[in-house]
PAVO-180228 format. One record per residue (C-alpha): residue in three letters; x, y, z. Coordinates in steps of 0.2 Angstrom, whole numbers, padded with zeros to 4 digits, always signed. Layout:
ALAXYZ/...
END
This chain:
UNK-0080+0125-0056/UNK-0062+0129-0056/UNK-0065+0141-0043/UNK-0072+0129-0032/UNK-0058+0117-0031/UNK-0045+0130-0030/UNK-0055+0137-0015/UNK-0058+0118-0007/UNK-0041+0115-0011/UNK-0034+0130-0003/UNK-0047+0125+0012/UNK-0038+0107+0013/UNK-0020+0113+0012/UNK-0024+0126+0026/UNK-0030+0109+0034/UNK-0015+0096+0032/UNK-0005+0112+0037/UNK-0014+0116+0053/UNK-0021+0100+0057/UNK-0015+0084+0050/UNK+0002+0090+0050/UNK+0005+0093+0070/UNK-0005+0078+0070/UNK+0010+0067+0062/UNK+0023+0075+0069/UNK+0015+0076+0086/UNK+0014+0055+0083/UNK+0029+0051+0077/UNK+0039+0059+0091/UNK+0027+0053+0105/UNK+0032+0035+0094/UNK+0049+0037+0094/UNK+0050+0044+0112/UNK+0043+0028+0118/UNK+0053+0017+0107/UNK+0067+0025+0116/UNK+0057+0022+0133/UNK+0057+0004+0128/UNK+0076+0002+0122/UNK+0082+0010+0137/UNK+0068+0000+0149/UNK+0075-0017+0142/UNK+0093-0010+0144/UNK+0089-0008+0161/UNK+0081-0026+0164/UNK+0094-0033+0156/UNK+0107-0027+0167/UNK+0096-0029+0183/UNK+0093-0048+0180/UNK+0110-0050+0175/UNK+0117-0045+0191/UNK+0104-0051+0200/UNK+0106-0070+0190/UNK+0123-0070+0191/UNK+0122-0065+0210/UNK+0114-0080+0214/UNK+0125-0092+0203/UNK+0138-0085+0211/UNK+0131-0089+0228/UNK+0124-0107+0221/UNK+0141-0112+0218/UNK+0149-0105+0232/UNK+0141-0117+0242/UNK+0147-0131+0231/UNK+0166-0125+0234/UNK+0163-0126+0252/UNK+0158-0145+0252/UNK+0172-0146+0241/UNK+0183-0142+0257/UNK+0175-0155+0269/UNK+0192-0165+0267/UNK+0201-0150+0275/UNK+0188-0148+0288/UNK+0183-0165+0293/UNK+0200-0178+0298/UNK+0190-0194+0292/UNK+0189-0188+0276/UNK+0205-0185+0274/UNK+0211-0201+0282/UNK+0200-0211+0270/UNK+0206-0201+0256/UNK+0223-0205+0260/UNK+0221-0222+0263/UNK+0211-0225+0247/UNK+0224-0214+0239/UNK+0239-0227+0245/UNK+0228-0241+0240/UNK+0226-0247+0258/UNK+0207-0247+0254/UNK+0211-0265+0243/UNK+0223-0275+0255/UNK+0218-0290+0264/UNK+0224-0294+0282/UNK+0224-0285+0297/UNK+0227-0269+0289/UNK+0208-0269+0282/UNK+0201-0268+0299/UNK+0210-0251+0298/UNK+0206-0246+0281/UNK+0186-0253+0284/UNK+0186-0242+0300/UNK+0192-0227+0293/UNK+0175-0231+0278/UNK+0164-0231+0290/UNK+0170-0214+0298/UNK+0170-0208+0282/UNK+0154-0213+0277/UNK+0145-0207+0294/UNK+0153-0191+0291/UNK+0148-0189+0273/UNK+0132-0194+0276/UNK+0129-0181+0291/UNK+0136-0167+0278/UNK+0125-0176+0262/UNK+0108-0175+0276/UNK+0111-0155+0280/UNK+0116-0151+0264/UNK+0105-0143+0250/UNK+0093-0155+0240/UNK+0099-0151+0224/UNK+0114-0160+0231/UNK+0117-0178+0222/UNK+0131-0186+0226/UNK+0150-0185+0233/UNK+0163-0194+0226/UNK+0181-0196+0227/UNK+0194-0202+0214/UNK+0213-0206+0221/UNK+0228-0199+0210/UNK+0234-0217+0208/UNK+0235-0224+0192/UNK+0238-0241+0198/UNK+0222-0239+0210/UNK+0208-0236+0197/UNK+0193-0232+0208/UNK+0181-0219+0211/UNK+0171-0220+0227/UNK+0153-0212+0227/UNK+0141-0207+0242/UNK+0123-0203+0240/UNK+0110-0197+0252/UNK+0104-0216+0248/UNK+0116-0227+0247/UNK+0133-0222+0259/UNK+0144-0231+0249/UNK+0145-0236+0228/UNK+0162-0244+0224/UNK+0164-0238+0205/UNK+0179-0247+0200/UNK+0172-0250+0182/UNK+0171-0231+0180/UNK+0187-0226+0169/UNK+0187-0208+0178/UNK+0207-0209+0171/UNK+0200-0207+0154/UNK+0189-0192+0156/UNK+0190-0175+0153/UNK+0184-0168+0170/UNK+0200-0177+0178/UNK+0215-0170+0168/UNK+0208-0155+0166/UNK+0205-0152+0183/UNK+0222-0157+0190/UNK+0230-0149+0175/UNK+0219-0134+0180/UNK+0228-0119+0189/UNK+0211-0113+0195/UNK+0208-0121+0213/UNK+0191-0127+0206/UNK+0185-0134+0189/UNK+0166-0132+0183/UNK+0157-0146+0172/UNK+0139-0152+0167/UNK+0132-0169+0162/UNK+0119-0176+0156/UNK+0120-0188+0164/UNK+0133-0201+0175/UNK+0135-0220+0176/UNK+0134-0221+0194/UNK+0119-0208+0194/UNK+0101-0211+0189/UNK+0093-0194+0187/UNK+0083-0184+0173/UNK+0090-0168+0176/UNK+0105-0158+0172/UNK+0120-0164+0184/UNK+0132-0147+0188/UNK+0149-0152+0195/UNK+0162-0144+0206/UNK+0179-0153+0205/UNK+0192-0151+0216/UNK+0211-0157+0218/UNK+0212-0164+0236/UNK+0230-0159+0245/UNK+0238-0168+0260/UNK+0237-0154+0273/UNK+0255-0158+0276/UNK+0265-0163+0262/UNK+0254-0156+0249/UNK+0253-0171+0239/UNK+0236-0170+0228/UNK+0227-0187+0234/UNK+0216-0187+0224/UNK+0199-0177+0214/UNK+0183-0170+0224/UNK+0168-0170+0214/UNK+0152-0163+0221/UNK+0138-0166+0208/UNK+0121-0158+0210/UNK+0104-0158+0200/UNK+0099-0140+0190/UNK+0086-0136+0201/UNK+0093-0122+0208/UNK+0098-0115+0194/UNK+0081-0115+0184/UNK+0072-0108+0200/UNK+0084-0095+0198/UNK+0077-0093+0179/UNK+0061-0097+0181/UNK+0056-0081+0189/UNK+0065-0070+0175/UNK+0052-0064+0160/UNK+0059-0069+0142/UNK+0055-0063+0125/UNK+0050-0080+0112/UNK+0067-0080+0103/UNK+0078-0074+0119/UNK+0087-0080+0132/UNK+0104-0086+0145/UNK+0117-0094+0143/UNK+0129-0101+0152/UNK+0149-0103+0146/UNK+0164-0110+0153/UNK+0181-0103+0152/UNK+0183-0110+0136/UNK+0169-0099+0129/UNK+0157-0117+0127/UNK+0138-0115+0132/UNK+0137-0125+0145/UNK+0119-0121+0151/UNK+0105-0114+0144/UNK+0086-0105+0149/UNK+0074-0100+0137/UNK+0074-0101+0116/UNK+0092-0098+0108/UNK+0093-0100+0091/UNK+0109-0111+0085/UNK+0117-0103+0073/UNK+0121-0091+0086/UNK+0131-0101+0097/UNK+0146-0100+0088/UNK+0148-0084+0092/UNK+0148-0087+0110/UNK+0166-0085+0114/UNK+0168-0070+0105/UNK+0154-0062+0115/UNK+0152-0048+0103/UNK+0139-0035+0106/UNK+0129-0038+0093/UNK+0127-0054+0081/UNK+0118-0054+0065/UNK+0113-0069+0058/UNK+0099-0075+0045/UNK+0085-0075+0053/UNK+0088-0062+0068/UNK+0099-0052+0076/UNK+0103-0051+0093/UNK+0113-0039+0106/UNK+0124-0049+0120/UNK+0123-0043+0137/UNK+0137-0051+0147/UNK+0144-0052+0165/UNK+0155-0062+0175/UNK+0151-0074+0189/UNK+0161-0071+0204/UNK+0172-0084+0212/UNK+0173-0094+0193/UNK+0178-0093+0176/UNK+0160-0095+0170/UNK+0150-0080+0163/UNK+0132-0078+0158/UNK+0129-0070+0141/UNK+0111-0064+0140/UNK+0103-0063+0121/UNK+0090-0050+0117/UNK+0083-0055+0103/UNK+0078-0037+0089/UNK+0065-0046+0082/UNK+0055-0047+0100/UNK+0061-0029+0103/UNK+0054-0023+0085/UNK+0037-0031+0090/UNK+0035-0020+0104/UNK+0039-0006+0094/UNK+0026-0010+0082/UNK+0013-0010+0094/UNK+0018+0006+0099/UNK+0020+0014+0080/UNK+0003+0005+0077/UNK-0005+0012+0091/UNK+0002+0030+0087/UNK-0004+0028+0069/UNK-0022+0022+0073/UNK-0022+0037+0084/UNK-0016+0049+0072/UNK-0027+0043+0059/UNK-0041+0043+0073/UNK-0038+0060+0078/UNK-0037+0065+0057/UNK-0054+0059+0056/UNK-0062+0068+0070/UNK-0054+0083+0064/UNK-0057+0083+0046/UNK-0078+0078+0052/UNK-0076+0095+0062/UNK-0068+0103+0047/UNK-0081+0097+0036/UNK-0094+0103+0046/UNK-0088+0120+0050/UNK-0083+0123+0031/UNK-0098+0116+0023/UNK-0108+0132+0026/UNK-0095+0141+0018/UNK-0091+0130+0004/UNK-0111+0128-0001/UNK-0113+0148+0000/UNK-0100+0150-0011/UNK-0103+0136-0022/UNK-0124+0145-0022/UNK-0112+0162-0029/UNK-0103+0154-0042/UNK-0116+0143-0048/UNK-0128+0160-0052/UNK-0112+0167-0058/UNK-0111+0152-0072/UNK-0129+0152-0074/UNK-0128+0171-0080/UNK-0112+0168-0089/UNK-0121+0156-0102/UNK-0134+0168-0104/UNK-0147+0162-0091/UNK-0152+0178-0082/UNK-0167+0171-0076/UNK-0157+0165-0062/UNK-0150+0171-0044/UNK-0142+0168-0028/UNK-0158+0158-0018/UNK-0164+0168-0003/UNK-0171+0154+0003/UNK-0154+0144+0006/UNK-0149+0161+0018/UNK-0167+0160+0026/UNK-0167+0140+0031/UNK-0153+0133+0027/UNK-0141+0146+0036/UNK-0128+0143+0022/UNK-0120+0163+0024/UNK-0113+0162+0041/UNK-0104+0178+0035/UNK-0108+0198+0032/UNK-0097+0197+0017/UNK-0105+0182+0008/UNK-0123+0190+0014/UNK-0116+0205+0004/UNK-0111+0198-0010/UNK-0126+0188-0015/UNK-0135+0203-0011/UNK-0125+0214-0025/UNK-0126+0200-0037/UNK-0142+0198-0036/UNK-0146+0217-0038/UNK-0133+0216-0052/UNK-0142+0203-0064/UNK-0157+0211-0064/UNK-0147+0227-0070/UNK-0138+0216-0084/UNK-0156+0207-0088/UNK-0163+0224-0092/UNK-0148+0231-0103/UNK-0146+0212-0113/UNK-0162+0212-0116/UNK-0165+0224-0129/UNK-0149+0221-0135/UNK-0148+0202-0137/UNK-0166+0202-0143/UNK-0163+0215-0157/UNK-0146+0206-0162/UNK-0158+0188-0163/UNK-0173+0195-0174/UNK-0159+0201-0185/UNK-0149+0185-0184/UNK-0169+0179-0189/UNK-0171+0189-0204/UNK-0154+0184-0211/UNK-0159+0166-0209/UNK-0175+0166-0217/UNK-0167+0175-0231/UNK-0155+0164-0232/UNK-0165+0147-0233/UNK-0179+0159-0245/UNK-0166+0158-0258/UNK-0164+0138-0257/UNK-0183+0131-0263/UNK-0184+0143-0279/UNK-0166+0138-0284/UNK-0165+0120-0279/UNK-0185+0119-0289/UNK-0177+0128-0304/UNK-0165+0114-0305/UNK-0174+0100-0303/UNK-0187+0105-0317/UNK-0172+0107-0328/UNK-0170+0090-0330/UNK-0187+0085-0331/UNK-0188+0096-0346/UNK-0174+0085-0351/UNK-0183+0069-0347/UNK-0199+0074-0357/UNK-0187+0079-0371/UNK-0179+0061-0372/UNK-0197+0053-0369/UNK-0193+0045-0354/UNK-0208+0045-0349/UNK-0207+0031-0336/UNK-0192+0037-0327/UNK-0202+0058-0328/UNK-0216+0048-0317/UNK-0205+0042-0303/UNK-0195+0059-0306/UNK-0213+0069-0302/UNK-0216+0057-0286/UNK-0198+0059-0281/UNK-0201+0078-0281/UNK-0216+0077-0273/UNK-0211+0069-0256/UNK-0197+0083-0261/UNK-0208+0097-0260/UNK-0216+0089-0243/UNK-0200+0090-0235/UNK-0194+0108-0240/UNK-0212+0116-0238/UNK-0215+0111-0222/UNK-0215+0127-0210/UNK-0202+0120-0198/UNK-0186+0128-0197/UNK-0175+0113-0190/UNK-0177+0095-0194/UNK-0165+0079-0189/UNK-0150+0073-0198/UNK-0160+0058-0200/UNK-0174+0068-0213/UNK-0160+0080-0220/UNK-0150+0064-0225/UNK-0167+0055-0232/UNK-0171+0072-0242/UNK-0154+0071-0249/UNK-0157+0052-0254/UNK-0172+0056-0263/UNK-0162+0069-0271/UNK-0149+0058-0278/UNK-0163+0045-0284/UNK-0170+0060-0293/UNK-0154+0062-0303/UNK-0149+0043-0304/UNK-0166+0042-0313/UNK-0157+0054-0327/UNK-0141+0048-0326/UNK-0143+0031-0321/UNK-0126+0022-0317/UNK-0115+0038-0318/UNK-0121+0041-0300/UNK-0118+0034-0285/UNK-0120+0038-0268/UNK-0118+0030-0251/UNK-0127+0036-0236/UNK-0120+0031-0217/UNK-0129+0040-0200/UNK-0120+0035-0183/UNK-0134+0029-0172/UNK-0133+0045-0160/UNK-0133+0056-0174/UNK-0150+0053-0181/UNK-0159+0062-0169/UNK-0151+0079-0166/UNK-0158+0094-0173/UNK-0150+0104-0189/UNK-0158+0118-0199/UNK-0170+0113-0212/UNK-0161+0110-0231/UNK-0144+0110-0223/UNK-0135+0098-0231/UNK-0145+0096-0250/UNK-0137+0111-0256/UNK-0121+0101-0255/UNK-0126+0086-0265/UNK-0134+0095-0277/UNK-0118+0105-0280/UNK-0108+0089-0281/UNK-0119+0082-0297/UNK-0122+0098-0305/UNK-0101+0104-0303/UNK-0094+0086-0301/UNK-0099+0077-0314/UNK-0090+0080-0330/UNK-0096+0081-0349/UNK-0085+0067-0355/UNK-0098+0055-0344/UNK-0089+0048-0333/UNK-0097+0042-0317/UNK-0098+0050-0300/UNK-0098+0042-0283/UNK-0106+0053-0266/UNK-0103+0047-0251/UNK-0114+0055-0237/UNK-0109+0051-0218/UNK-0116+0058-0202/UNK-0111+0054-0183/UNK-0109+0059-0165/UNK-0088+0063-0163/UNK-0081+0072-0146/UNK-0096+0082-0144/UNK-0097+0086-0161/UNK-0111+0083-0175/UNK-0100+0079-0190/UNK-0108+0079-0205/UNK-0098+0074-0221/UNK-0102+0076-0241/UNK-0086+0068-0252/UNK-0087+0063-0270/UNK-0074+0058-0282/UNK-0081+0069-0297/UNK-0070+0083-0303/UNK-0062+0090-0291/UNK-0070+0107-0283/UNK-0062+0125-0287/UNK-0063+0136-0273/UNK-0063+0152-0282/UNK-0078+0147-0291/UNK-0085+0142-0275/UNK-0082+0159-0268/UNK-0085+0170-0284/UNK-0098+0183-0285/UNK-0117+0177-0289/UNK-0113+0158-0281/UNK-0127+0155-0269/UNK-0126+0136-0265/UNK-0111+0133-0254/UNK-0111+0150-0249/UNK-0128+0150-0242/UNK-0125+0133-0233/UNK-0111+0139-0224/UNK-0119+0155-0218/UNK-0134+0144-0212/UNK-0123+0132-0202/UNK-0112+0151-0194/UNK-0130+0160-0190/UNK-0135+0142-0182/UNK-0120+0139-0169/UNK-0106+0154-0168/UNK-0095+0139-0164/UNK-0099+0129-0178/UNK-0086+0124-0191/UNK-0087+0122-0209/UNK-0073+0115-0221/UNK-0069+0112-0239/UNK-0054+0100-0243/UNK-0047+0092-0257/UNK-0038+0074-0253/UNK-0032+0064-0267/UNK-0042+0071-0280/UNK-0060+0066-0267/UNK-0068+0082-0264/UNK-0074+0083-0247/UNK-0084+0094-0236/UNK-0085+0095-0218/UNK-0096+0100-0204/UNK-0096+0101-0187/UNK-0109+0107-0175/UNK-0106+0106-0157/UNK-0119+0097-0146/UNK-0126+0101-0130/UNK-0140+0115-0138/UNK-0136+0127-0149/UNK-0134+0148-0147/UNK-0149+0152-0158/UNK-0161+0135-0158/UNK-0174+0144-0149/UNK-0176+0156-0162/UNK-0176+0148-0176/UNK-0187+0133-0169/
END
């Protein structure tokens, strides 16, 4: 057997070596090839929609700079401005004629640029660089005209930052406006309005216009679930936004570091610059999308592998099974004949039908084993049966000498009985011997453990009937042990020997304890008693024949039987073991 699965092993490794092997590697770099395919594709698209978006921003709010120059290109913009920038717009008299003139230039002018501008485009407005006149006018492609005095434009942000502003335009979004009613995200361009002439600012341009542009710019662009674009001013704020960006990411924004970790994610930072302004767009690429795709690229190239290791190993199973079962047909004859079994050989059938020897060398070597059993059955033959006949006569001679000596002891001590007139206990002794003598002149060679073990309580009944409570014996058969076959007067000899050298003349009592299981493939069979403890050189001495007998029996019967005399706190005990499974010489003595 051990031959088998070293040659099967060495069958396997040479397949994980030349199969499985190239398989995995073969699979890992095709994964890590398009891994890299993927990192660099994504590297790629980023860069391409970055320019491409930030292209198109940059043209988007080109076009709000320009209307942020009508003042300079249309004179009745101008002249209103200034007008409203002096606070002529407010007087009362004949100046207003003037002023009101100038509005409605204005206003036709506005409205002719609001019509041919862009839809996304909202609203105009203008807010005079006077403190003292607090009011912002507004023109819409619906209404030419909202007077937002209430609007406290001073106060806000957009206004001092714009004029404080070196840049020529100032950026900003909203929400929303007081003198707009619109759902969308409002993106302003703001710019300081100059006299031509005395460069005086007159005031602040604002060209507000809705987001649609800019998320028909995006909504073409393919994202990730947890990435996306963001928009920050020159101050490094997110000022818009497309697609899902975590929050705890914003912070680091300004920074615009090339890659951010945070709890749940990390993300590389693509950034690029929007011409004509201060604004940038920071892509995020989220890993965690990334990683999926690599998965599905692992997971494909592992089911593939694992695929192709299947296919493979049903091929090599195939092709190695005719091997494998020719050789496993050799060595199985070869076991047969090494326990003795030379009624056996290599089956021709299994060449004939089965086609199991694909190979000359095996076809040859079943051939020659064959040929050389029948050699070895005719030389083992005469010797193996001479050495059995001999091992017979030994036997027989053996157990001949147990039935006149184990008689000659019991009728001893019905001599005695009679002598003491214990007439009673003689006639259970005499019925006691009787189903004795059964036992022991029975023909049969072998018995079971469970008969030997019943013989040997007779026995001990025998003697209690003489010795009444100076014996005592115990008898304990395991439930697998009762059954299994052991020569015939095995273990009496040894009971006998315990009452006859155990017990001692100063009449104290003896205890025998007689035990019998099934232990690791063993038969163990146990004699102990607590009666005086044995002497091994008598045991061995010349003329003994009891112990002596049993354990030549129990040798002849098994060779790899064991049989063992110990003395343990003054309990002798004595031991044996017979291993299961059939025994050498069973056949013969059966």
């Amino acid at each position: 057997m051990r031959k088998r699965q070293t040659f099967y092993n060495n069958l396997l490794i040479l397949f994980l070596i030349s199969i499985v092997l190239p398989i995995v590697i073969m699979s890992v770099c095709l994964a890590y090839y398009f891994q890299n395919k993927i990192y660099e594709a994504n590297k790629r698209y980023f860069s391409t929609s970055l320019y491409s978006i930030s292209t198109n921003l940059s043209t988007y709010f080109s076009e709000l700079q320009n209307l942020a120059m009508t003042p300079y290109v249309y004179d009745d913009i101008s002249i209103f401005y200034t007008a409203v920038k002096k606070g002529n717009y407010t007087e009362e008299g004949s100046a207003n004629y003037t002023v009101e003139r100038y509005r409605q230039n204005y206003t036709t002018c506005i409205q002719r640029i609001l019509i041919t501008a862009r839809e996304d485009i909202l609203a105009i407005s203008f807010a005079p660089a006077n403190s003292n006149n607090q009011i912002m006018i507004t023109t819409t492609k619906k209404k030419d005209f909202i007077d937002n005095t209430a609007y406290p434009y001073l106060k806000e942000a957009w206004y001092s930052d714009s004029l404080a502003s070196c840049e020529p335009y100032y950026y900003t979004t909203s929400d929303s406006l007081p003198y707009l009613s619109t759902d969308t995200t409002v993106i302003s361009t703001i710019h300081p309005v100059k006299n031509v002439y005395t460069k005086h600012v007159l005031g602040i341009i604002r060209i507000d216009a809705s987001d649609k542009i800019i998320q028909d710019i995006f909504k073409n662009v393919a994202l990730s679930k947890n990435s996306g674009f963001v928009i920050v001013n020159q101050d490094g704020q997110p000022v818009y936004q497309f697609g899902k960006i975590e929050q705890e990411i914003i912070p680091y924004l300004p920074t615009a570091k090339a890659l951010v970790e945070t709890s749940n994610d990390t993300y590389d930072l693509y950034c690029s610059d929007i011409s004509g302004m201060p604004w940038r767009l920071i892509f995020v690429s989220s890993r965690k999308d990334t990683a999926k795709e690599i998965v599905v690229v692992w997971g494909l190239a592992i089911l593939l592998s694992i695929a192709s290791i299947l296919i493979a190993y049903v091929i090599f199973r195939s092709n190695s099974k005719k091997t494998t079962l020719a050789l496993n047909s050799i060595l199985s004859t070869m076991e047969e004949v090494a326990h003795g079994n030379f009624d056996t050989n290599v089956p021709s059938e299994v060449l004939l039908k089965n086609d199991s020897f694909t190979t000359e060398e095996f076809s040859l070597i079943a051939e020659n084993l064959n040929d050389m059993i029948k050699k070895l059955q005719l030389y083992i033959d005469k010797a193996y049966k001479y050495e059995l006949n001999h091992k017979e006569a030994e036997y027989r001679a053996l157990q001949s000498q147990v039935n006149p000596h184990f008689l000659y002891n019991t009728l001893n001590c019905f001599i005695s009985m009679n002598r003491l007139g214990m007439k009673k206990e003689l006639e259970d002794g005499i019925i006691q011997l009787t189903r004795l003598f059964r036992y022991t002149c029975s023909n049969e060679k072998l018995t079971t453990v469970q008969e030997e073990l019943n013989c040997c309580v007779q026995y001990c009944n025998l003697m209690k009937i003489r010795f009444e409570n100076r014996i005592t014996f115990y008898c304990d058969i395991g439930q697998d042990a009762g059954d299994v076959k052991i020569p015939r007067l095995l273990f009496q000899p040894l009971v006998e020997n315990a009452v006859k050298h155990g017990m001692s003349s100063d009449g104290r009592s003896i205890s025998i304890w007689l035990d019998a299981y099934v232990q690791n493939g063993f038969l163990v069979m146990q004699e102990r008693n607590n009666g005086v403890p044995i002497n091994l050189d008598e045991v061995y001495a010349e003329g003994k024949v009891g112990i002596q007998n049993v354990e030549s029996r129990v040798r002849i019967f098994h060779p790899d039987a064991q049989f063992k005399i110990e003395l343990i706190d003054e309990i002798t005990c004595i031991t044996i073991q017979i291993p299961l499974g059939g025994t050498r010489h069973e056949h013969t003595l059966g």
